[in-house]
PyMOL commands that place a pseudoatom at each C-alpha (Angstrom):
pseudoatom trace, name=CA, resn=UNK, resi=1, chain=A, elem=C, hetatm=0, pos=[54.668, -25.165, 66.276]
pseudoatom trace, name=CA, resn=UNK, resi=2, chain=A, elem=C, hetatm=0, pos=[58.750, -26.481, 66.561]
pseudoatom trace, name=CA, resn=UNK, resi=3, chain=A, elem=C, hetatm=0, pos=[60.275, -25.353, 63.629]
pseudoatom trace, name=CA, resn=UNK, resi=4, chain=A, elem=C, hetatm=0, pos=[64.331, -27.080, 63.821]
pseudoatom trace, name=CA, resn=UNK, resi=5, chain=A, elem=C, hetatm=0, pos=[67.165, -24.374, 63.493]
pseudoatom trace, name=CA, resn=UNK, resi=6, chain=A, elem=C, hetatm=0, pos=[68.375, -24.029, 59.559]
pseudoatom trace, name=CA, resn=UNK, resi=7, chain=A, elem=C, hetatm=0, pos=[72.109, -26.224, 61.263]
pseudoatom trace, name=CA, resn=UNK, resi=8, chain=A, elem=C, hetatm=0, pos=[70.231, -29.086, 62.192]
pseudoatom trace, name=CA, resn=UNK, resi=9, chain=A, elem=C, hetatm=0, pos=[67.959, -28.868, 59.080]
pseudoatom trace, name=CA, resn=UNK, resi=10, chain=A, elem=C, hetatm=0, pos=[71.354, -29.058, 57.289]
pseudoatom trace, name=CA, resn=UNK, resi=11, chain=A, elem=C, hetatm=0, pos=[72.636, -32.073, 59.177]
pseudoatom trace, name=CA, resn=UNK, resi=12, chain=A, elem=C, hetatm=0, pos=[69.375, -33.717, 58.448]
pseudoatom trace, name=CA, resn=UNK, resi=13, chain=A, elem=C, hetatm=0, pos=[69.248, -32.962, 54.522]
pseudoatom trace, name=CA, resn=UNK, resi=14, chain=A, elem=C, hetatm=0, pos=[72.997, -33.950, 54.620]
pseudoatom trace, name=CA, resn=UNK, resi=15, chain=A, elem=C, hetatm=0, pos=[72.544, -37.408, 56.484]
pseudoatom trace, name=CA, resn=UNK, resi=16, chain=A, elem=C, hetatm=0, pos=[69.612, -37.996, 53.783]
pseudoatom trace, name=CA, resn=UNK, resi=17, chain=A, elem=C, hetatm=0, pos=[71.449, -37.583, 51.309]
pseudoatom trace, name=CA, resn=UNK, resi=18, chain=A, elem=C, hetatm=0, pos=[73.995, -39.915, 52.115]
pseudoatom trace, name=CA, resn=UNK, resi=19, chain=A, elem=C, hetatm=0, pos=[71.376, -42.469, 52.505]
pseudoatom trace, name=CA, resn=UNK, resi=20, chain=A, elem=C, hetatm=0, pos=[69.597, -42.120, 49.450]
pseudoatom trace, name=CA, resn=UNK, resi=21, chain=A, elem=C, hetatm=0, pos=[72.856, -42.182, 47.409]
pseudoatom trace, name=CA, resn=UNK, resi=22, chain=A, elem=C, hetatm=0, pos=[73.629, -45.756, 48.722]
pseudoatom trace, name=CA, resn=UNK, resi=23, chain=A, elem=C, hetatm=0, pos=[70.528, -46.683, 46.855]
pseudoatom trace, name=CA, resn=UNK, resi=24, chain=A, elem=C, hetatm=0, pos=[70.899, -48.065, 42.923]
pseudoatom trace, name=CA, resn=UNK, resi=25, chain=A, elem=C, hetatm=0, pos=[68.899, -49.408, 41.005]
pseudoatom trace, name=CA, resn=UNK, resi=26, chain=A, elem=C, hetatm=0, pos=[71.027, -52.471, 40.313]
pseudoatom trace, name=CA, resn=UNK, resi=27, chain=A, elem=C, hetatm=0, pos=[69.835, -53.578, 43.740]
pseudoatom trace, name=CA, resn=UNK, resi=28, chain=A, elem=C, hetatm=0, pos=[66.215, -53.881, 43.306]
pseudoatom trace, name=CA, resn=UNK, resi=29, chain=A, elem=C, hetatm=0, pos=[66.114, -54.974, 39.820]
pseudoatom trace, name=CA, resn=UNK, resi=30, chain=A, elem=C, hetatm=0, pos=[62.479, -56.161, 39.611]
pseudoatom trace, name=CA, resn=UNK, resi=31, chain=A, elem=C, hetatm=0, pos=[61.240, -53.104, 41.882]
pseudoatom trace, name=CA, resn=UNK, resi=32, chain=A, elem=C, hetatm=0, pos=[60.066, -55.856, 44.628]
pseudoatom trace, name=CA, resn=UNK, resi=33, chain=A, elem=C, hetatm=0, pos=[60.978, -53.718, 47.668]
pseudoatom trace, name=CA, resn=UNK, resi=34, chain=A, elem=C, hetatm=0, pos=[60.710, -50.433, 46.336]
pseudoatom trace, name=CA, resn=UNK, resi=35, chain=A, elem=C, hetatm=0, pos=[58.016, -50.828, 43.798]
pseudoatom trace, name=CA, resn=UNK, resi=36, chain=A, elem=C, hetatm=0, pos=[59.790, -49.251, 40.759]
pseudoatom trace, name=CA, resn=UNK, resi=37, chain=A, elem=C, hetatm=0, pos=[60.770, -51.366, 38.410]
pseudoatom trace, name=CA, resn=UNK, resi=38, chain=A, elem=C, hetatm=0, pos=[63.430, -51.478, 36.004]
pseudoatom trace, name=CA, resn=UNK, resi=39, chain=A, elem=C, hetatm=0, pos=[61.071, -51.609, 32.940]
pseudoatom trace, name=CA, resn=UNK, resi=40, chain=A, elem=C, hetatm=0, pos=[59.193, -48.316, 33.331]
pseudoatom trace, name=CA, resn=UNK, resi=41, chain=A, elem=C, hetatm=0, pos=[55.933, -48.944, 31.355]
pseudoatom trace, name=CA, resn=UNK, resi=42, chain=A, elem=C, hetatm=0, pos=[55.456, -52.320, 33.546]
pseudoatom trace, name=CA, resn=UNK, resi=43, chain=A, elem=C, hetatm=0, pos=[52.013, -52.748, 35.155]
pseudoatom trace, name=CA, resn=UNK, resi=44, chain=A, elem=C, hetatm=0, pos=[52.859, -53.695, 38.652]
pseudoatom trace, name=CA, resn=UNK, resi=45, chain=A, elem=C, hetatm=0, pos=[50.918, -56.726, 39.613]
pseudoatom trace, name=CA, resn=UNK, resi=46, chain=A, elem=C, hetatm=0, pos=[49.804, -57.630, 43.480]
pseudoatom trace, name=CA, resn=UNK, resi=47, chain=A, elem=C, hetatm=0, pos=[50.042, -61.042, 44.764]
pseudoatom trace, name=CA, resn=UNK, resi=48, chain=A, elem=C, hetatm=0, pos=[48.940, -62.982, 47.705]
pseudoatom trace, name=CA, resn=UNK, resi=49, chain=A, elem=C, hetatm=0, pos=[52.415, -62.111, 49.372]
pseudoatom trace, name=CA, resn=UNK, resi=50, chain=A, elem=C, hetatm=0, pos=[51.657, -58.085, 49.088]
pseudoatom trace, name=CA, resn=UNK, resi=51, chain=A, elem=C, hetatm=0, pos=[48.809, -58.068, 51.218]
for i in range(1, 51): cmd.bond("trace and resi %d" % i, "trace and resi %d" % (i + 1))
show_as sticks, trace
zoom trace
């Protein structure tokens, strides 16, 4: 099986990083894309436009 060197599991963790980080959750304020939402004891509901 390929197992990456520990650099390049580095540069990975490190790129990931810096893409989670741009995400807040003042941009997804109802949780529509992500499915958290801001009020954690909500119920999430599914609609017609989820399927």
């Amino acid at each position: 099986m390929f197992q990456p060197s520990p650099e390049k599991i580095r540069r990975i963790n490190k790129r990931l990083e810096g893409l989670t980080s741009m995400a807040s959750p003042e941009t997804d304020p109802q949780g529509m894309y992500t499915g958290v939402p801001d009020d954690p004891y909500e119920v999430p509901v599914q609609d017609a436009d989820d399927l």
